[in-house]
N, CA, C and O atoms as a GROMACS GRO file, in nm:
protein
  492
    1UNK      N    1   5.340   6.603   5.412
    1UNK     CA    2   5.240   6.647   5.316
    1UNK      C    3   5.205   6.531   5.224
    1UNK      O    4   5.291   6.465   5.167
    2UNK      N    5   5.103   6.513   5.216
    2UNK     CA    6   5.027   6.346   5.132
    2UNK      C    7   5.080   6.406   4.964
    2UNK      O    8   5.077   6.518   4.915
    3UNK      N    9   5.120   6.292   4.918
    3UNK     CA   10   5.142   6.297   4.791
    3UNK      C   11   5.009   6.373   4.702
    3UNK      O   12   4.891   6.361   4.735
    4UNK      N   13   5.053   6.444   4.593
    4UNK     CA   14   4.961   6.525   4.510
    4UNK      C   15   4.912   6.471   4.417
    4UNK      O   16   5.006   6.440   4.345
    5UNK      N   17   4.796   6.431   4.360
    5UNK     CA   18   4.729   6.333   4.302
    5UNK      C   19   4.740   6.406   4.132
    5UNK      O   20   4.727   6.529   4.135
    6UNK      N   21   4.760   6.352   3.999
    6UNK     CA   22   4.752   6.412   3.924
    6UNK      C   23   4.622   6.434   3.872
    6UNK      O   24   4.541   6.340   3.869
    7UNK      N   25   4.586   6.572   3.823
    7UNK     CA   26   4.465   6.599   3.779
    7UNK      C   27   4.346   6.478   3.667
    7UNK      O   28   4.365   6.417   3.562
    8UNK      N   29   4.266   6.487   3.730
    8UNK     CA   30   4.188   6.362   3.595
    8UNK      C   31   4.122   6.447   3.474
    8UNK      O   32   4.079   6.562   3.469
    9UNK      N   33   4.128   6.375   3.408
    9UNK     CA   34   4.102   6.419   3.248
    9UNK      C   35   3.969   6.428   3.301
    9UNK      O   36   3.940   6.339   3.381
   10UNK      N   37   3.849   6.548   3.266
   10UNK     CA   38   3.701   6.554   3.290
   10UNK      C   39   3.656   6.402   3.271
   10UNK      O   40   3.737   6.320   3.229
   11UNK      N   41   3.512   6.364   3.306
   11UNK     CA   42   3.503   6.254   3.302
   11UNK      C   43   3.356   6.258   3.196
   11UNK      O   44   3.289   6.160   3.163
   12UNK      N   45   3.335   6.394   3.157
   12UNK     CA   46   3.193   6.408   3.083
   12UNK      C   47   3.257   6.505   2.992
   12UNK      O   48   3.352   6.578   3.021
   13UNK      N   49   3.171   6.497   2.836
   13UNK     CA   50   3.168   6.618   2.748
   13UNK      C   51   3.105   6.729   2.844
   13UNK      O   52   3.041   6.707   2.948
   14UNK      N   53   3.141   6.864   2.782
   14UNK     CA   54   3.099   7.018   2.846
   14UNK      C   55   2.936   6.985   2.839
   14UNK      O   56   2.876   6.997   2.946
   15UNK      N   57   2.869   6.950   2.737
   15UNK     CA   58   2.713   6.973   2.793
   15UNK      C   59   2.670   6.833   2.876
   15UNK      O   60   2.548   6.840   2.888
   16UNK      N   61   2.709   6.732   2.928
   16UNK     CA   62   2.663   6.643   3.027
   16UNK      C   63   2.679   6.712   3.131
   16UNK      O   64   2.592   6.697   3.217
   17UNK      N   65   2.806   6.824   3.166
   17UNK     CA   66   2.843   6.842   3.272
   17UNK      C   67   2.781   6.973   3.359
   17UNK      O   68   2.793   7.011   3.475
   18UNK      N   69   2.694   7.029   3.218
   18UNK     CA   70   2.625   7.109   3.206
   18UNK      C   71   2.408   7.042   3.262
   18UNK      O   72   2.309   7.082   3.323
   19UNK      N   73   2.438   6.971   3.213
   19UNK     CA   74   2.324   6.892   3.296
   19UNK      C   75   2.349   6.880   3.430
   19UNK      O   76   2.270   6.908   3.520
   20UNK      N   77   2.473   6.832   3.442
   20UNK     CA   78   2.494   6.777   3.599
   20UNK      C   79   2.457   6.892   3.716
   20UNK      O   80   2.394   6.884   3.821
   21UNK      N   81   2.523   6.997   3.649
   21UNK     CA   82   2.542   7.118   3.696
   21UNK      C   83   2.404   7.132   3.728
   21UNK      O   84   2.372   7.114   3.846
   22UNK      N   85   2.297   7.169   3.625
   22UNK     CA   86   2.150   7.191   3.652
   22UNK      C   87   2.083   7.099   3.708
   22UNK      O   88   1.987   7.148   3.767
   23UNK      N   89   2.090   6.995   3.715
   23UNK     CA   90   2.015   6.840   3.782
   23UNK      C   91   2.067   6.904   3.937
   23UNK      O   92   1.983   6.894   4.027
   24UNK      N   93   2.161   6.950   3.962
   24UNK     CA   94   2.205   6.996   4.100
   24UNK      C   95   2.140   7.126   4.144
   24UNK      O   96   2.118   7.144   4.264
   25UNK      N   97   2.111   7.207   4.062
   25UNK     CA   98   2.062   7.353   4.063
   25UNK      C   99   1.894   7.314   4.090
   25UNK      O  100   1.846   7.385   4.178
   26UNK      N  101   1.798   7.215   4.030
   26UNK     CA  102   1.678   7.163   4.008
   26UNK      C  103   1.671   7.104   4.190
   26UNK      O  104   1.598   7.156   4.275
   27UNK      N  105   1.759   6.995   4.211
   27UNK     CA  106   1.785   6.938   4.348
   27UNK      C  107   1.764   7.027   4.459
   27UNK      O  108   1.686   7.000   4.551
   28UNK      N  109   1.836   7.140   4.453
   28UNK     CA  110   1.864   7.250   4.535
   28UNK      C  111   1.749   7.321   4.525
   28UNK      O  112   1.725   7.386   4.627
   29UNK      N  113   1.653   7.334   4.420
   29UNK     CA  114   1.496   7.442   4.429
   29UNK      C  115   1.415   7.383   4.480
   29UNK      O  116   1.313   7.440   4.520
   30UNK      N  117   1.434   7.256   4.493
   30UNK     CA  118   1.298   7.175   4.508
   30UNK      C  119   1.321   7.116   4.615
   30UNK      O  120   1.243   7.028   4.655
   31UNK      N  121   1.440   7.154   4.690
   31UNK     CA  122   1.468   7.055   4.856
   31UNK      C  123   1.366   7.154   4.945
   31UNK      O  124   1.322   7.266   4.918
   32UNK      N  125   1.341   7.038   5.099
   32UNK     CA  126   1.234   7.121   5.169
   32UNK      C  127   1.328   6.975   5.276
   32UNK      O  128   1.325   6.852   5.273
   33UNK      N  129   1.408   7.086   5.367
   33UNK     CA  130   1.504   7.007   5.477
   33UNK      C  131   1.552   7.050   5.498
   33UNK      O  132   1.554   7.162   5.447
   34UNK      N  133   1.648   7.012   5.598
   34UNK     CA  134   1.807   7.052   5.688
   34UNK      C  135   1.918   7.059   5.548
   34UNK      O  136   1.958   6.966   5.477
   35UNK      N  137   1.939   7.161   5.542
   35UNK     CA  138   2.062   7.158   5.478
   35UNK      C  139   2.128   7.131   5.421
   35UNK      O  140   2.148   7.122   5.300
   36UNK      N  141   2.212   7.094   5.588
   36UNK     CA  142   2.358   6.977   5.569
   36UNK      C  143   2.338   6.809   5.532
   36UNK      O  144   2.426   6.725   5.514
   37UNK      N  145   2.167   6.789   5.526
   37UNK     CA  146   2.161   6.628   5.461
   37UNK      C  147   2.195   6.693   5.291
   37UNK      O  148   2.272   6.642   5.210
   38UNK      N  149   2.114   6.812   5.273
   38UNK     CA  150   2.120   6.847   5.084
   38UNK      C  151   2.291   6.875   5.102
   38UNK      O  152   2.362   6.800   5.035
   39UNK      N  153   2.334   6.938   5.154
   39UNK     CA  154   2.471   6.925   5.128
   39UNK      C  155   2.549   6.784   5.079
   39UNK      O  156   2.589   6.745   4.969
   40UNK      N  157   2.551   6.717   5.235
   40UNK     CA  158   2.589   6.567   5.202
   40UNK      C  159   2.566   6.505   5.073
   40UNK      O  160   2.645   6.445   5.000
   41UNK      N  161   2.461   6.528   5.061
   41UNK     CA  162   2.377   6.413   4.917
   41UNK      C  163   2.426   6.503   4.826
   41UNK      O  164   2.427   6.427   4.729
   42UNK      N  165   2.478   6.631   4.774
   42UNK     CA  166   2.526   6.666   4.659
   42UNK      C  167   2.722   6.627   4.666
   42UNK      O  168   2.806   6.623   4.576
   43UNK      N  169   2.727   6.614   4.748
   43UNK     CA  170   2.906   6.557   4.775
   43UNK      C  171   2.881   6.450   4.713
   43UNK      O  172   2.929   6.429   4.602
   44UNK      N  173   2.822   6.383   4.761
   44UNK     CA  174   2.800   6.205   4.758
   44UNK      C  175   2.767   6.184   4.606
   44UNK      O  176   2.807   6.084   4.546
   45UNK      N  177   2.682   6.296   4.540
   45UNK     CA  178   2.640   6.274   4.401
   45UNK      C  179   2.811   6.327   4.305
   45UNK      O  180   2.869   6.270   4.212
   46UNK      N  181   2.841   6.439   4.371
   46UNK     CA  182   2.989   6.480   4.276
   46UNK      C  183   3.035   6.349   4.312
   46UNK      O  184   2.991   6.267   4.231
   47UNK      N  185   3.115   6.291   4.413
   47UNK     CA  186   3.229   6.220   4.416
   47UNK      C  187   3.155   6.056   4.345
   47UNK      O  188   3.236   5.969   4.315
   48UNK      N  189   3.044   6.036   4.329
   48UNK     CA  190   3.017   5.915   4.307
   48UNK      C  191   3.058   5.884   4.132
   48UNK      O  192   3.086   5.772   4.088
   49UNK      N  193   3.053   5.985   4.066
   49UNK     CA  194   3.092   5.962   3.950
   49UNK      C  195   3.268   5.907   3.930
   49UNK      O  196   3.316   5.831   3.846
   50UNK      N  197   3.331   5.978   4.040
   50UNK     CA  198   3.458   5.966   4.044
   50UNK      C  199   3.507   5.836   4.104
   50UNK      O  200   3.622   5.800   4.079
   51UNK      N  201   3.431   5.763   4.181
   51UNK     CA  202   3.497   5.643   4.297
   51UNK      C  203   3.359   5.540   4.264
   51UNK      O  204   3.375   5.429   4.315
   52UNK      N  205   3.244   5.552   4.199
   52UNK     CA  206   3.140   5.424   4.171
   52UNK      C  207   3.052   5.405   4.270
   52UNK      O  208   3.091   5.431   4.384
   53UNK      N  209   2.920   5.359   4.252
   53UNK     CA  210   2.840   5.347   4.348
   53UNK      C  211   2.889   5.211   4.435
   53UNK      O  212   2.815   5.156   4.516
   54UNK      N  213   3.014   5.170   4.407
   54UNK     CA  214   3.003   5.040   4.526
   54UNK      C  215   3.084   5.088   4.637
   54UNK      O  216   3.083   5.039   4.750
   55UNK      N  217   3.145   5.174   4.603
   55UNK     CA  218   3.266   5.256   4.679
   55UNK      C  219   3.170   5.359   4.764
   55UNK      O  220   3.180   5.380   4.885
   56UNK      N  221   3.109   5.397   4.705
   56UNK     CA  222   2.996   5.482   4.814
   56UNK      C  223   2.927   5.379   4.883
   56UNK      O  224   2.917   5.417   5.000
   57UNK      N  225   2.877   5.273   4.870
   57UNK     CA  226   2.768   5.214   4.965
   57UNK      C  227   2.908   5.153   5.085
   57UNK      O  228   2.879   5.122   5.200
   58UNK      N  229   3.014   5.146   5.047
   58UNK     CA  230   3.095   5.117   5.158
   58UNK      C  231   3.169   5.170   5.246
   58UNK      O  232   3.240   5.116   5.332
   59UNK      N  233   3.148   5.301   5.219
   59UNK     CA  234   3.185   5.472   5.301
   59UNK      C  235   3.065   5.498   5.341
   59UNK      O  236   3.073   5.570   5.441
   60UNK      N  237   2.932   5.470   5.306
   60UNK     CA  238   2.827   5.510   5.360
   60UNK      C  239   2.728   5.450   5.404
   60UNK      O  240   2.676   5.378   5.319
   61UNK      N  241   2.668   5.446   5.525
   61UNK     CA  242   2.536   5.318   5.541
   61UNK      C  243   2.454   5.333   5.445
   61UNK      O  244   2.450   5.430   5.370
   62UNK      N  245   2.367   5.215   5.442
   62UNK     CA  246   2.276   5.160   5.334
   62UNK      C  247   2.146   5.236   5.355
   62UNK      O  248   2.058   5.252   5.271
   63UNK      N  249   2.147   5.303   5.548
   63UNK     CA  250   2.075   5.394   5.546
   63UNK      C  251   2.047   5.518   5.448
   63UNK      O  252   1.961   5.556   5.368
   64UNK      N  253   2.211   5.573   5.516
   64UNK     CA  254   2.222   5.693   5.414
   64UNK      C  255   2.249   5.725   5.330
   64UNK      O  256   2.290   5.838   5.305
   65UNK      N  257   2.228   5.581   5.213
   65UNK     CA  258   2.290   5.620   5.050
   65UNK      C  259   2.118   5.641   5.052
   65UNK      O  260   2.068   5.743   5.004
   66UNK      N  261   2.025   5.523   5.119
   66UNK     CA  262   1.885   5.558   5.072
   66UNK      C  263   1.802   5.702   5.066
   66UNK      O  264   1.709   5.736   4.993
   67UNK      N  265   1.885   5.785   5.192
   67UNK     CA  266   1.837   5.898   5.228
   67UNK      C  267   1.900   5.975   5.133
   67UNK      O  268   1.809   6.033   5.074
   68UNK      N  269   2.003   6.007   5.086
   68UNK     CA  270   2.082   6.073   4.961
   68UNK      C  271   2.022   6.082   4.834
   68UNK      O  272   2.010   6.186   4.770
   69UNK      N  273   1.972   5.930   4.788
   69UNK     CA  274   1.908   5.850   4.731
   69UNK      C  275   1.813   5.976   4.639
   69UNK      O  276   1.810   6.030   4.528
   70UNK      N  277   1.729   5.978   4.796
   70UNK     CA  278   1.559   5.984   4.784
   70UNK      C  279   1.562   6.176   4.803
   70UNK      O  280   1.479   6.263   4.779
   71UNK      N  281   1.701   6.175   4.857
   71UNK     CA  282   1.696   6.371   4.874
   71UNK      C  283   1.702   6.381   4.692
   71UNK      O  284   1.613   6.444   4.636
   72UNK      N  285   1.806   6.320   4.614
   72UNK     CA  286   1.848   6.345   4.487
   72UNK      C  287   1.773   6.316   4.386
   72UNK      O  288   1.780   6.354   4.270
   73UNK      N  289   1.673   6.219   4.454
   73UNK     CA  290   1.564   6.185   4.324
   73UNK      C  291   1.650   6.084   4.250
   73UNK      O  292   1.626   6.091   4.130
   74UNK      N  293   1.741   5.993   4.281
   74UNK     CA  294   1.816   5.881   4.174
   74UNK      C  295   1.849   5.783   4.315
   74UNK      O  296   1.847   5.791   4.438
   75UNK      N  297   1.891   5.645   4.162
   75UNK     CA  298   1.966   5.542   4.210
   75UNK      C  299   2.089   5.543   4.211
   75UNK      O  300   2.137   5.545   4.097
   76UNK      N  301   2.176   5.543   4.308
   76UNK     CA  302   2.297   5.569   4.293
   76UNK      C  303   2.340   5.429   4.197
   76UNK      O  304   2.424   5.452   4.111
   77UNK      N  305   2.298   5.314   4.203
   77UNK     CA  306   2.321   5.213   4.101
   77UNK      C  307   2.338   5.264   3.986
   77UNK      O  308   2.447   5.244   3.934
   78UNK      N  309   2.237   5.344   3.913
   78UNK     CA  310   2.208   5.395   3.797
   78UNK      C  311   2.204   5.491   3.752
   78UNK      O  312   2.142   5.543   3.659
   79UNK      N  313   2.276   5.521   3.825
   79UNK     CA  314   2.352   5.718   3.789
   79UNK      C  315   2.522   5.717   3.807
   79UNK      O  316   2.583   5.816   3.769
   80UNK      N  317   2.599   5.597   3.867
   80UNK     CA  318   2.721   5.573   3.868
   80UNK      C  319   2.746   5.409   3.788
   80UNK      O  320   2.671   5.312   3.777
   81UNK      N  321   2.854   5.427   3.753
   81UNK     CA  322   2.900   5.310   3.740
   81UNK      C  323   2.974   5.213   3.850
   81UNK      O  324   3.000   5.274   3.954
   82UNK      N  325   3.003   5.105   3.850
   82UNK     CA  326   3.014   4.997   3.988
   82UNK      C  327   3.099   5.060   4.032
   82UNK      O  328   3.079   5.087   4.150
   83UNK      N  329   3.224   5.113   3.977
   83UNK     CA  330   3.338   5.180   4.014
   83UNK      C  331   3.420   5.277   3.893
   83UNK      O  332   3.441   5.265   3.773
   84UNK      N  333   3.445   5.357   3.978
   84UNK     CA  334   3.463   5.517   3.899
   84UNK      C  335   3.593   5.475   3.826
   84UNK      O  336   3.643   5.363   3.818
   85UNK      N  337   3.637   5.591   3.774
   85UNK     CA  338   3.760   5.619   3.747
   85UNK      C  339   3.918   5.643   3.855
   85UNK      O  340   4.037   5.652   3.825
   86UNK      N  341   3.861   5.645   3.956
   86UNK     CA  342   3.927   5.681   4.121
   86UNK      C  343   3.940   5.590   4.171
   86UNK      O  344   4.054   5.569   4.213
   87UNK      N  345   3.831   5.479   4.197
   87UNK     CA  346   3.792   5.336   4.277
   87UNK      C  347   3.958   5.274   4.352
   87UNK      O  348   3.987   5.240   4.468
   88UNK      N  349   4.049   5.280   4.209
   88UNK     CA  350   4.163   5.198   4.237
   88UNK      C  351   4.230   5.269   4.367
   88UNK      O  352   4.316   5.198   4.419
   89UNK      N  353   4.213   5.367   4.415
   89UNK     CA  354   4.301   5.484   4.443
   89UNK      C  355   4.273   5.492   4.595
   89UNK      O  356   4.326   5.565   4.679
   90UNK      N  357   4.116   5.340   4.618
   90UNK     CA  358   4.099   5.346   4.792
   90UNK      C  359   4.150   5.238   4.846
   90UNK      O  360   4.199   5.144   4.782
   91UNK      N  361   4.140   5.246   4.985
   91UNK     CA  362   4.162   5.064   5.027
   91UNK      C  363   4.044   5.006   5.018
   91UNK      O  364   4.063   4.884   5.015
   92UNK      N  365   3.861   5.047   5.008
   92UNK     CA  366   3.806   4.969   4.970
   92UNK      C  367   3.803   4.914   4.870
   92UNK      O  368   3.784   4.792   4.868
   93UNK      N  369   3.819   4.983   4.759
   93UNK     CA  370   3.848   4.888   4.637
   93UNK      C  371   3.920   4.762   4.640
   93UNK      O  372   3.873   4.651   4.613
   94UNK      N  373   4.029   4.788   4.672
   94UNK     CA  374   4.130   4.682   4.682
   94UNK      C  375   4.092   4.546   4.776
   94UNK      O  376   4.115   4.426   4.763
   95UNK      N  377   4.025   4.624   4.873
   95UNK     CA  378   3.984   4.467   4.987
   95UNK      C  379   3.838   4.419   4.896
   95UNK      O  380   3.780   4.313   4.919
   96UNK      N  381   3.810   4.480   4.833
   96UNK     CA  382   3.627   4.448   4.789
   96UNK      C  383   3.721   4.298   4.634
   96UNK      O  384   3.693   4.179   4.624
   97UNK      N  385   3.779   4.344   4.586
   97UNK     CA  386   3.929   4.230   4.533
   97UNK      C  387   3.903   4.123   4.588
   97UNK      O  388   3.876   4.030   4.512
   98UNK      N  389   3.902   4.106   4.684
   98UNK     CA  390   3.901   3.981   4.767
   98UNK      C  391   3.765   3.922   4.874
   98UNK      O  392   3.761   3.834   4.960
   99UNK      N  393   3.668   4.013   4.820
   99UNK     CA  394   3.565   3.948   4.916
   99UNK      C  395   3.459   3.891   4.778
   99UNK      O  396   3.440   3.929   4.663
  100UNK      N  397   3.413   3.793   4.854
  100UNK     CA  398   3.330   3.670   4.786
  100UNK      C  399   3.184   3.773   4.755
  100UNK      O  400   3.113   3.767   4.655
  101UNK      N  401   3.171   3.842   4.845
  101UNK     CA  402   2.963   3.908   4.799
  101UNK      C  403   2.974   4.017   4.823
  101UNK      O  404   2.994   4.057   4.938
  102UNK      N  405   2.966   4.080   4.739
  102UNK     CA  406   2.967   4.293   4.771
  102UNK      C  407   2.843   4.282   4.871
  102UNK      O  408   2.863   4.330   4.982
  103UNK      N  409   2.719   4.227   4.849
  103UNK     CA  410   2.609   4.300   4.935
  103UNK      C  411   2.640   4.182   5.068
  103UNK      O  412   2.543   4.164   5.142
  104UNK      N  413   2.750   4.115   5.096
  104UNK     CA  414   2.737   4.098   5.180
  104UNK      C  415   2.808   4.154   5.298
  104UNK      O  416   2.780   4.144   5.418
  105UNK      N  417   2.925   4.224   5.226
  105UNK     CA  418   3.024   4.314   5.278
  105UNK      C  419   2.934   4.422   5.347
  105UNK      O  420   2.945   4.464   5.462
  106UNK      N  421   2.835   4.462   5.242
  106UNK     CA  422   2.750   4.566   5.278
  106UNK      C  423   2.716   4.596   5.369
  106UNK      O  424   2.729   4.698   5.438
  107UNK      N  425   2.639   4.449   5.382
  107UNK     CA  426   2.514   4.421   5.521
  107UNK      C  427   2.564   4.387   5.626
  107UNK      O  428   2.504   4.378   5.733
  108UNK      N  429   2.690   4.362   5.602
  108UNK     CA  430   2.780   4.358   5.757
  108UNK      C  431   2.797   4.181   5.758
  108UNK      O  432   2.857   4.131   5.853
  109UNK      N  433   2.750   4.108   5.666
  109UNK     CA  434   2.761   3.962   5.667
  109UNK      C  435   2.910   3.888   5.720
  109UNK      O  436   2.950   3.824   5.816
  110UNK      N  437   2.974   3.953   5.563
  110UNK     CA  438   3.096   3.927   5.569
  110UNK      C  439   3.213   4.097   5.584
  110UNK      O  440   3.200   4.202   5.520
  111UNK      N  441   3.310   4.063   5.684
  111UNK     CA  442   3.325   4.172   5.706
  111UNK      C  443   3.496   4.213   5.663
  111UNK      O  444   3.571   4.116   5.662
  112UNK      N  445   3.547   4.321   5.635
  112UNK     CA  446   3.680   4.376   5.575
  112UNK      C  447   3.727   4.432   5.641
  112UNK      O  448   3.674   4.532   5.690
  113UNK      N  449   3.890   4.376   5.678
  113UNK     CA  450   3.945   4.389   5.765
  113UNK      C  451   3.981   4.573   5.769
  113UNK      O  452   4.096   4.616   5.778
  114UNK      N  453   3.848   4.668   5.759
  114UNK     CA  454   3.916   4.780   5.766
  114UNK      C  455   3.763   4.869   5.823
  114UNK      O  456   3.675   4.884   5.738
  115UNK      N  457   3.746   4.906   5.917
  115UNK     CA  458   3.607   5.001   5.945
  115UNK      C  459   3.572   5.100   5.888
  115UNK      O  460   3.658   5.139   5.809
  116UNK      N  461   3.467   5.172   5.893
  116UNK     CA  462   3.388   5.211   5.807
  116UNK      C  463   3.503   5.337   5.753
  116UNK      O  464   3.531   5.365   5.636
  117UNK      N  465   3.558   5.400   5.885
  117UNK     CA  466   3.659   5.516   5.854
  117UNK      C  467   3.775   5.504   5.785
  117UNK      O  468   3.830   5.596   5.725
  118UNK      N  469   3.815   5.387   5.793
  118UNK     CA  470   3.942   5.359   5.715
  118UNK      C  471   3.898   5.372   5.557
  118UNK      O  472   3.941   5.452   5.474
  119UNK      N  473   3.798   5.270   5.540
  119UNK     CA  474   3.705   5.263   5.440
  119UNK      C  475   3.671   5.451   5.353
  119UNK      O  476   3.611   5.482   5.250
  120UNK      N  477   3.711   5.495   5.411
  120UNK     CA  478   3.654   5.683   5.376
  120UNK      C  479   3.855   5.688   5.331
  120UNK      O  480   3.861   5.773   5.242
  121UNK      N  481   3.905   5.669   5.340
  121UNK     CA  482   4.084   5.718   5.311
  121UNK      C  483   4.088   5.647   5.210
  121UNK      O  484   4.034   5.538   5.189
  122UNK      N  485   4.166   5.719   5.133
  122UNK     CA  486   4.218   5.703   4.959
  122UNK      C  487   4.343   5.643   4.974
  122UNK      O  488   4.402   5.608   4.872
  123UNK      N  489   4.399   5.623   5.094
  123UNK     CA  490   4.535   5.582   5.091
  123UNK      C  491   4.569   5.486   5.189
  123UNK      O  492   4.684   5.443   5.196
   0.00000   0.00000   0.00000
């Protein structure tokens, strides 16, 4: 059984989170698509506050942060910070430590010794 992570202190006062909540409720009235992409893109929007938008563009193609992106109406740049409160807690974080160009990691330039799936595990 994987070790039990201790709970995180909220990461917003009650009325930001209360926005968040409705910015998601607004997302959800106004989608016209499949679903499971609005699904995806509201995961991707919860967990990005928690792990940073650099930690998402490296669990996710550059395709589909754009498509998330453009379902959510935001920049994931500018709706997360580089790295969350969680970030420490992946192995991308830790290898991104040691690489010389985030967007080059990105683009597949320079590459980390871990694939895209490993890259998705917290441990």
């Amino acid at each position: 059984m994987a070790a039990r992570r201790k709970r995180i202190t909220p990461l917003v006062p009650k009325d930001e989170a209360k926005l968040r909540h409705d910015f998601m409720d607004a997302v959800i009235s106004d989608y016209r698509g499949q679903i499971d992409e609005l699904e995806s893109a509201i995961g991707m929007y919860m967990v990005g506050r928690h792990f940073g938008w650099k930690i998402l563009y490296l669990v996710h193609s550059k395709r589909t942060m754009k498509k998330y992106e453009e379902i959510l109406g935001i920049k994931a740049s500018e709706a997360f910070e580089p790295f969350g409160p969680d970030a420490p807690s992946t192995r991308a974080f830790e290898l991104l430590q040691h690489a010389s160009n985030f967007w080059k990691v990105v683009s597949g330039e320079e590459k980390l010794p871990l694939d895209r799936e490993q890259r998705r595990s917290s441990t």
